[in-house]
C-alpha positions in Angstrom: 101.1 63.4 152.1 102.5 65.4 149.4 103.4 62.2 147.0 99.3 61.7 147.4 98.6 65.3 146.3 100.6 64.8 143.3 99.2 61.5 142.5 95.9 62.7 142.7 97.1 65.7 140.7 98.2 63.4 137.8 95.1 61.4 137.6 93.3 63.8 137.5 95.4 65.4 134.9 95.7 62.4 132.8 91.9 61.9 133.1 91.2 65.4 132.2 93.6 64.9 129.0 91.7 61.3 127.9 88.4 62.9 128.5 89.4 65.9 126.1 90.8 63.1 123.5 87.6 61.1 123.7 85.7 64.2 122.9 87.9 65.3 120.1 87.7 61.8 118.4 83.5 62.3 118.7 83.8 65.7 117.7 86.1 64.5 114.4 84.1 61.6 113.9 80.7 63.9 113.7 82.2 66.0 111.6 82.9 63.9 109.2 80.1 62.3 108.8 78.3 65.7 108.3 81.0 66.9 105.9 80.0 63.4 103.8 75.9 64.4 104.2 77.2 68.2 103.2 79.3 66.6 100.0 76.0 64.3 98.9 73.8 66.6 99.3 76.1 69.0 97.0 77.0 66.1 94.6 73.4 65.0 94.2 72.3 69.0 92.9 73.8 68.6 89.2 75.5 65.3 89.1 76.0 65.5 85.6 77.8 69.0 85.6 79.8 68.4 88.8 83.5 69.0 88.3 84.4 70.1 92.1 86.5 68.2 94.4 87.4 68.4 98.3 90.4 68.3 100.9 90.1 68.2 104.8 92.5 70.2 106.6 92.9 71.9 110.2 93.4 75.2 108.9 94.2 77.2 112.1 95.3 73.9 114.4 92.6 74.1 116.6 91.7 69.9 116.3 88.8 70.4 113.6 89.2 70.0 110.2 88.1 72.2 107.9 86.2 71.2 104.0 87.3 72.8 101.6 85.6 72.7 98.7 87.1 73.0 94.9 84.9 74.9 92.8 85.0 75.1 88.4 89.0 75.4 89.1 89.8 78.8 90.6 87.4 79.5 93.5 87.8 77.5 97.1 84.8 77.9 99.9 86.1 77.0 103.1 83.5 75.2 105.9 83.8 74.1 110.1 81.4 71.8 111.7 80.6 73.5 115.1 77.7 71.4 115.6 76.9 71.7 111.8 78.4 72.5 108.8 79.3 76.1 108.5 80.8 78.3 105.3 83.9 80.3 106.8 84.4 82.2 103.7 85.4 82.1 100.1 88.3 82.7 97.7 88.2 83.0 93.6 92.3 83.4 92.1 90.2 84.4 88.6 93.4 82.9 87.0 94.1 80.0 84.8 97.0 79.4 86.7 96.3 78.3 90.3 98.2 75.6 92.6 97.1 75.2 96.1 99.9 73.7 98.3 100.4 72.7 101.3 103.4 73.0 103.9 104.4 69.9 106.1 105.7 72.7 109.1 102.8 72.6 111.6 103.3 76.2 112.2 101.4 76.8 109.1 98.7 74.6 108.7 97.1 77.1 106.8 97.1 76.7 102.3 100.5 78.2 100.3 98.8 79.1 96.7 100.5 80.0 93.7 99.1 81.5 90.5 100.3 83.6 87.8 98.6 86.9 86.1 99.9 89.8 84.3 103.6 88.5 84.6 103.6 88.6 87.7 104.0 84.5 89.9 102.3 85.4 93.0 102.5 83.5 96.3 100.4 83.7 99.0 98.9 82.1 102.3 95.1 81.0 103.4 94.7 80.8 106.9 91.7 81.3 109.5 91.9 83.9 111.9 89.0 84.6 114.3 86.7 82.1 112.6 87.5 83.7 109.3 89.4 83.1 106.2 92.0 85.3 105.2 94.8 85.4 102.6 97.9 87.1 102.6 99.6 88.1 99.6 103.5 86.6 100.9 106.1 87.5 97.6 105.8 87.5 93.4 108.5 87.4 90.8 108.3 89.6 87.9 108.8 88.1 84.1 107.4 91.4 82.0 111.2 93.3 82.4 109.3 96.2 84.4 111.6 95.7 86.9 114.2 96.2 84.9 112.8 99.8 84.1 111.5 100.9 87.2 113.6 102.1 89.9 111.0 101.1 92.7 110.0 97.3 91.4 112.9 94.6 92.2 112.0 91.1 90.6 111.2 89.6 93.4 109.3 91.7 95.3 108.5 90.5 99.2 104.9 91.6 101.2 104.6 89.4 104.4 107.4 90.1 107.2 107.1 86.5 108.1 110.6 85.2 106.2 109.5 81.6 107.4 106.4 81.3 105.7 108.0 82.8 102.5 110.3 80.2 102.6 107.8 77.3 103.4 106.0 78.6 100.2 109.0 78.2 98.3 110.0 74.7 99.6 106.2 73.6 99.0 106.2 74.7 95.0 109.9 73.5 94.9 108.8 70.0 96.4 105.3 69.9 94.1 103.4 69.9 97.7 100.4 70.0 95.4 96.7 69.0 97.6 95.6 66.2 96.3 91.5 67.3 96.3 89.8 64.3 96.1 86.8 63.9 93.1 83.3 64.8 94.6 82.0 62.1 92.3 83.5 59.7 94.6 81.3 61.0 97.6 77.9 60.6 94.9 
């Protein structure tokens, strides 16, 4: 009697878990084809003028990817499909120095980016939180010498208490874990 309770228990487990896999691939499969109506419909605007491109990624591992849209260089908007295609939020670095990166560590599924200003290369981490995006500032190094003059600035100065993700941000720029964004003129 009790092998029957747990083989019922099984089933019913493994036909919970192909039920929630079937749904996930529909749910992927409309998104995508939203995402692709979204990119057209963006594309088909200005055409002539469009120099954006696009990545998918789950940014917060919850089984949906995320579009995120390139825009003139330094500014990312971030959408979900949750039955249609959503902004999250936006970012713009303002620098001419900007690599977005990715880390292979499913832990952080989120984007490493890396961008220079005022001396400083700064490293830091785009994530969603709650349905929104967020960035954390993780460590810079200093190249103007004002570490060397003041007493409170080391060169490499760190922000986020998560040692890990510093390090994945290092191992991503080290290994050239650029994201390939992908031409929006190959959507039009």
């Amino acid at each position: 009697s009790g092998g029957e309770s747990d083989g019922i228990s099984s089933t019913t487990g493994a036909s919970t878990a192909a039920i929630s896999s079937s749904v996930t691939k529909t749910s992927a499969a409309a998104a995508q084809s939203a995402y692709i109506a979204f990119l057209k419909s963006f594309y088909e605007k200005d055409p002539s003028k469009n120099t954006n491109s696009f990545y998918f990624r789950d940014l917060d591992n919850n089984g949906v990817q995320e579009l995120i849209l390139r825009l003139s260089g330094t500014k990312i908007k971030v959408y979900t499909f949750d039955g249609r295609v959503t902004e999250i939020g936006s970012r713009d670095f303002m620098t001419g120095t900007l690599r977005l990166l990715f880390s292979e560590n499913p832990a952080y599924p989120g984007i490493l980016y890396f961008t220079v200003s005022g001396g400083l290369e700064q490293y830091g981490y785009l994530t969603l939180k709650d349905n929104a995006l967020t960035y954390e500032k993780l460590w810079d190094e200093d190249y103007t010498g004002r570490y060397i003059k003041e007493e409170s600035r080391d060169r490499v100065m760190e922000y986020s208490s998560d040692k890990q993700l510093i390090e994945e941000s290092r191992i991503s720029y080290q290994e050239n874990k650029d994201i390939a964004f992908t031409p929006l003129e190959c959507i039009g």
